[in-house]
MDAnalysis code that builds the backbone (N, CA, C; Angstrom):
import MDAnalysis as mda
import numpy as np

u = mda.Universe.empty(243, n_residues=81, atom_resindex=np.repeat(np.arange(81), 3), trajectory=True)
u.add_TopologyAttr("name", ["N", "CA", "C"] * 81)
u.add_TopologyAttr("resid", np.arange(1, 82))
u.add_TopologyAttr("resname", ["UNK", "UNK", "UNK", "UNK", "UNK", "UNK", "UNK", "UNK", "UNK", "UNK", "UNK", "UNK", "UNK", "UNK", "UNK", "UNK", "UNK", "UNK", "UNK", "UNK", "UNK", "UNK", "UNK", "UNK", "UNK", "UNK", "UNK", "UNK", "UNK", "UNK", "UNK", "UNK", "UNK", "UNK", "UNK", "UNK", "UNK", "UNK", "UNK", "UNK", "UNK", "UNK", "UNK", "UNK", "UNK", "UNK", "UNK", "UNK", "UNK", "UNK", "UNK", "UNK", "UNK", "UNK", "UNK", "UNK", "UNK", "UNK", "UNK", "UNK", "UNK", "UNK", "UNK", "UNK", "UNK", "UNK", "UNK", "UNK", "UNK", "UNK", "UNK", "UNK", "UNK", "UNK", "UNK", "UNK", "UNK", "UNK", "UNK", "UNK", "UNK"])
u.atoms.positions = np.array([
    [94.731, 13.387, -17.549],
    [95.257, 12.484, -18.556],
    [95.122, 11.047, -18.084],
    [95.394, 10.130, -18.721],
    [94.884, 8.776, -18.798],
    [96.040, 8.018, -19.628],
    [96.235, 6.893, -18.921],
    [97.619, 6.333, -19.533],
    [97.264, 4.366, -19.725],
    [97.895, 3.906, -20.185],
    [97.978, 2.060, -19.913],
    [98.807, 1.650, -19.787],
    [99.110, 0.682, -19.133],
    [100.435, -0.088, -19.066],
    [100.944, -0.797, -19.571],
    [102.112, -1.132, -20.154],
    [102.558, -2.211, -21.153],
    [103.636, -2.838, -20.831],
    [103.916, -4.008, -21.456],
    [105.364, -4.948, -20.829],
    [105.968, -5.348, -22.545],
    [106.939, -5.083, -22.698],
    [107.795, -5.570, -23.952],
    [108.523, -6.774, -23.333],
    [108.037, -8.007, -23.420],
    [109.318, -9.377, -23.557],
    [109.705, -9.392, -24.523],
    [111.356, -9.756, -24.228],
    [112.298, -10.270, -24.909],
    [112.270, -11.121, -26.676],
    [111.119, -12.425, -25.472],
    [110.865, -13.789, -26.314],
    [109.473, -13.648, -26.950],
    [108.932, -12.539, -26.747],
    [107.305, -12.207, -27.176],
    [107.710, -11.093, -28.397],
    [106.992, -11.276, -29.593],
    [107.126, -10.127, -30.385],
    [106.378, -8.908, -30.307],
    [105.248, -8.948, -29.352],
    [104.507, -7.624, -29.293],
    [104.215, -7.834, -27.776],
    [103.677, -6.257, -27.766],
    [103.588, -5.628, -26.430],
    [102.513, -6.361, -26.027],
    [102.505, -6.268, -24.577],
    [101.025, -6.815, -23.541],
    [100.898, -5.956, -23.287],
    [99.635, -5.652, -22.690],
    [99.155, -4.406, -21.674],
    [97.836, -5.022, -20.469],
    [98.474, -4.469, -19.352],
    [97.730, -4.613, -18.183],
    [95.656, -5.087, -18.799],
    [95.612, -6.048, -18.628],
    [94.324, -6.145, -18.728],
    [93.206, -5.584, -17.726],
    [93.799, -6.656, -16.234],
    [92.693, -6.464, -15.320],
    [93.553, -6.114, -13.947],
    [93.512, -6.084, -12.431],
    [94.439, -6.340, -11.337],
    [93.482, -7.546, -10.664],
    [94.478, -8.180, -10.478],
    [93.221, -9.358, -9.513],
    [94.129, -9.503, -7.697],
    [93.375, -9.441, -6.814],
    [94.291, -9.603, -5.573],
    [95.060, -8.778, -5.271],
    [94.556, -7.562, -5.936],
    [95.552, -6.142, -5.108],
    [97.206, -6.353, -5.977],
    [97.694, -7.226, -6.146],
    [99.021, -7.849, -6.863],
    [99.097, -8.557, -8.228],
    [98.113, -9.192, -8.420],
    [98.273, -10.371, -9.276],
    [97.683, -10.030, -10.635],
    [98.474, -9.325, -11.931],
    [97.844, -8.568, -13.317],
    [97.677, -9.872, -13.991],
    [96.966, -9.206, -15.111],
    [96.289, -10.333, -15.798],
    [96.587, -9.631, -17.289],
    [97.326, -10.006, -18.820],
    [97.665, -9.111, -19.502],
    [96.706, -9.662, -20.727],
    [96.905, -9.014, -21.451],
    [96.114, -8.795, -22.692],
    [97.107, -8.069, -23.708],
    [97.253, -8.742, -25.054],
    [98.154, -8.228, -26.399],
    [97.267, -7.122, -26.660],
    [95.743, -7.413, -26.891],
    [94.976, -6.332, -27.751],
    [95.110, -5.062, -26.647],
    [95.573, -3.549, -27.381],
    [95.469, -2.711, -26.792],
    [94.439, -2.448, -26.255],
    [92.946, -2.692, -27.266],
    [91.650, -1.888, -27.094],
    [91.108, -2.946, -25.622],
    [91.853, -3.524, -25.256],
    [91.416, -4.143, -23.924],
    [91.896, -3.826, -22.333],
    [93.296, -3.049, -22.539],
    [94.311, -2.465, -21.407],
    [93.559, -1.976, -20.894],
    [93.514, -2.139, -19.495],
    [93.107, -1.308, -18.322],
    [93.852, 0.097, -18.504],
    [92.455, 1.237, -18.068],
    [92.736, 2.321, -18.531],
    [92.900, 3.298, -17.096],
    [94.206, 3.577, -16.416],
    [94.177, 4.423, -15.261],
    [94.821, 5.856, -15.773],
    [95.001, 6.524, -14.473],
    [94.954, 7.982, -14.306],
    [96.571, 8.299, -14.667],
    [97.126, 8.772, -14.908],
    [98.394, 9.117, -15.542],
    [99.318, 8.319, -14.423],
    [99.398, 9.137, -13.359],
    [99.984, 9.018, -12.179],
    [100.406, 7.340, -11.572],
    [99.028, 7.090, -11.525],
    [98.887, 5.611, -11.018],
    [99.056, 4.297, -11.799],
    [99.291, 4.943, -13.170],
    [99.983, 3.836, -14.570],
    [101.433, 3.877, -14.246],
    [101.910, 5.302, -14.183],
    [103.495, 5.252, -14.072],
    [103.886, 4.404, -12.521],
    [103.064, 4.810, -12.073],
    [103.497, 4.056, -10.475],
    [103.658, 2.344, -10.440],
    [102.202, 1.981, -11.301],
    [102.716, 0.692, -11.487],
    [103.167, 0.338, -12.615],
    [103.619, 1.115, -13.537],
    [104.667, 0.470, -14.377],
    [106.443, 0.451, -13.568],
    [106.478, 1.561, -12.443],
    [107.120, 1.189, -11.918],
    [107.931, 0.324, -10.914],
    [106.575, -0.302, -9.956],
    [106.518, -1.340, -9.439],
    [107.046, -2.432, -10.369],
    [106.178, -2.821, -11.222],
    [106.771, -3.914, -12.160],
    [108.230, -3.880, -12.755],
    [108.697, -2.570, -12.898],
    [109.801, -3.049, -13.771],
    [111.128, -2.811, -12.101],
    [110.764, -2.933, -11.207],
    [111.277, -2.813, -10.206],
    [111.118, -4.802, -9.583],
    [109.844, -5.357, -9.921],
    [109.726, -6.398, -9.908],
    [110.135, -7.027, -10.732],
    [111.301, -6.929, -11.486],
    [111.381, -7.660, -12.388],
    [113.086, -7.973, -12.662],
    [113.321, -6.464, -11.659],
    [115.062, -6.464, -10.851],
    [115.539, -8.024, -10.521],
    [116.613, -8.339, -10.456],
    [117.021, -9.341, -9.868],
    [116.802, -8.875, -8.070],
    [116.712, -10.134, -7.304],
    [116.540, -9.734, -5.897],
    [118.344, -10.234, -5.179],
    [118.558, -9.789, -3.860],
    [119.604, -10.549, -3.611],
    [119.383, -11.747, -3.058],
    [117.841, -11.684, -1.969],
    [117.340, -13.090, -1.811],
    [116.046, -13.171, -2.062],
    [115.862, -13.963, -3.562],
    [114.304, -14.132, -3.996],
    [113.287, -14.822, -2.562],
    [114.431, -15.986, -1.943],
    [113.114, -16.304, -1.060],
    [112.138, -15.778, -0.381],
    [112.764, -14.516, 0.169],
    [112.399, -13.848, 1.107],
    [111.124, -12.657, 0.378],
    [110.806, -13.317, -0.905],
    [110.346, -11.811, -1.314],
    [108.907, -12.163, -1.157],
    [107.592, -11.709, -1.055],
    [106.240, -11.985, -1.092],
    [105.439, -11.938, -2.227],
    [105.482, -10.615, -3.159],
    [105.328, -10.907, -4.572],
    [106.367, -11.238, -4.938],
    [105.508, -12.272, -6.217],
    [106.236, -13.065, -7.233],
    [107.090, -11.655, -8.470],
    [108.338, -12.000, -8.693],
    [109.210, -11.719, -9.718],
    [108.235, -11.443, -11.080],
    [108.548, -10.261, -11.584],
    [108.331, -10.286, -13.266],
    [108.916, -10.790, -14.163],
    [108.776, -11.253, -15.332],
    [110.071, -11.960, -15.892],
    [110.591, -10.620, -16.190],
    [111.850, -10.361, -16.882],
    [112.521, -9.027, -17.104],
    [112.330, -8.799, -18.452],
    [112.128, -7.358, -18.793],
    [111.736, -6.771, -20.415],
    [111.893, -5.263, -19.630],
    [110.898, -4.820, -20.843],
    [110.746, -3.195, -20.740],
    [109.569, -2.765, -20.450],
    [109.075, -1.925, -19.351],
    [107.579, -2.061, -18.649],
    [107.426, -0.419, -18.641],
    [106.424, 0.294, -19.154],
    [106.244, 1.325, -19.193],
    [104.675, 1.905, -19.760],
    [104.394, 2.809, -20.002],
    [102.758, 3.792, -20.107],
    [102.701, 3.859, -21.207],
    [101.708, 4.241, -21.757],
    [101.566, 4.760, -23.289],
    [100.298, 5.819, -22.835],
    [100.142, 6.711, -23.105],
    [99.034, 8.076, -23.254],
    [97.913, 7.611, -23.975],
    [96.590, 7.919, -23.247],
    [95.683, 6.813, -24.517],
    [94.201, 8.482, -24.025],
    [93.520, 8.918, -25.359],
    [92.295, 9.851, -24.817],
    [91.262, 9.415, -24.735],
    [90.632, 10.313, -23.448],
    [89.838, 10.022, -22.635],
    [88.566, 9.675, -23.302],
])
């Protein structure tokens, strides 16, 4: 199976989805679905979990190395192969 990633903001009326990864860390998003980077089930949920884990408040931001997500709702959608 095959999944994409998506971010719901708050202040945004529609979903983003993971476009590209640049720097091992650094996503790049895209509104149009038909553009979401398309991974393996497993490795969508993993980093949709990262992100919405990045997006936690920290107790000390300084100290952190990646940058903060802003906070929303970050999760997969099922897309066929």
């Amino acid at each position: 199976m095959t999944a994409i990633v998506y971010r719901k903001l708050p202040d945004i009326p529609h979903r983003q989805y993971v476009h590209r990864i640049v720097g091992g860390y650094l996503l790049l998003w895209h509104r149009d679905k038909a553009m979401a980077l398309v991974l393996e089930r497993d490795e969508a949920k993993r980093l949709a979990d990262v992100l919405w884990m990045r997006s936690r408040p920290r107790v000390r931001p300084e100290r952190a190395f990646v940058p903060a997500e802003p906070p929303g709702e970050y999760g997969t959608e099922e897309v066929l192969p």
